[in-house]
N, C-alpha and C positions, 0 to 999 in steps of 0.2 A: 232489230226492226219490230220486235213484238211491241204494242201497246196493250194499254192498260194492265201492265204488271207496273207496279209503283210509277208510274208516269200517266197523267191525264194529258188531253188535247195531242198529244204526241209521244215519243218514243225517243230512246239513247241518242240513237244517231240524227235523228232530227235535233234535238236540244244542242246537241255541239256546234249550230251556228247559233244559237242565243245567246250574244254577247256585244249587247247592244252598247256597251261602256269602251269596247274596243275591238271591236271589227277588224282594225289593221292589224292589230296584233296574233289577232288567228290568223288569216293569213300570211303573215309573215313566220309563223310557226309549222303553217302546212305547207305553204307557196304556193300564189297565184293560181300553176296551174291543177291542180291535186283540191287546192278549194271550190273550183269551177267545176271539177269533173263529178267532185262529190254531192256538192250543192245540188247538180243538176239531175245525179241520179235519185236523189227522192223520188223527184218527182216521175222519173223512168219507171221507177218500182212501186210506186204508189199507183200511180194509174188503175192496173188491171184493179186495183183492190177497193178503189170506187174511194184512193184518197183517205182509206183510212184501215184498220187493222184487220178489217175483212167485212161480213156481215152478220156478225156476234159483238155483242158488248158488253162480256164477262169480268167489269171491273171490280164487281163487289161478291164475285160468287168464289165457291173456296175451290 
C-alpha cells in the first residue's frame, strides 16, 4: 500500500485493477467475488489517509 516508492498516482495494489485491455480476464482470474472485496477495500483504506499515501510526499527524497 505504500506509494511513492517506484509508483506515481498510486501504489501495487491499486495498479492490479489497471487493465483496461481486459477486465474480465482479472476477474475471472480472481472471481467475481474476491475482485469486489478488494476493489472496494482501497477505497476502505484509503479514506483515513485523505486518499492517498498519507501527508508527505517523499517521492524524490532518498
Amino acid at each position: 500500500m505504500q506509494v511513492w516508492r517506484g509508483f506515481q498516482e498510486g501504489n501495487a495494489y491499486q495498479y492490479t485493477f489497471y487493465v483496461p485491455h481486459d477486465p474480465k480476464g482479472l476477474i475471472g482470474k480472481m472471481g467475481a467475488e474476491e475482485f469486489s472485496a478488494r476493489l472496494d477495500s482501497i477505497f476502505t483504506w484509503s479514506e483515513p489517509k485523505l486518499f492517498s499515501g498519507g501527508t508527505t510526499i517523499d517521492a524524490f527524497m532518498a
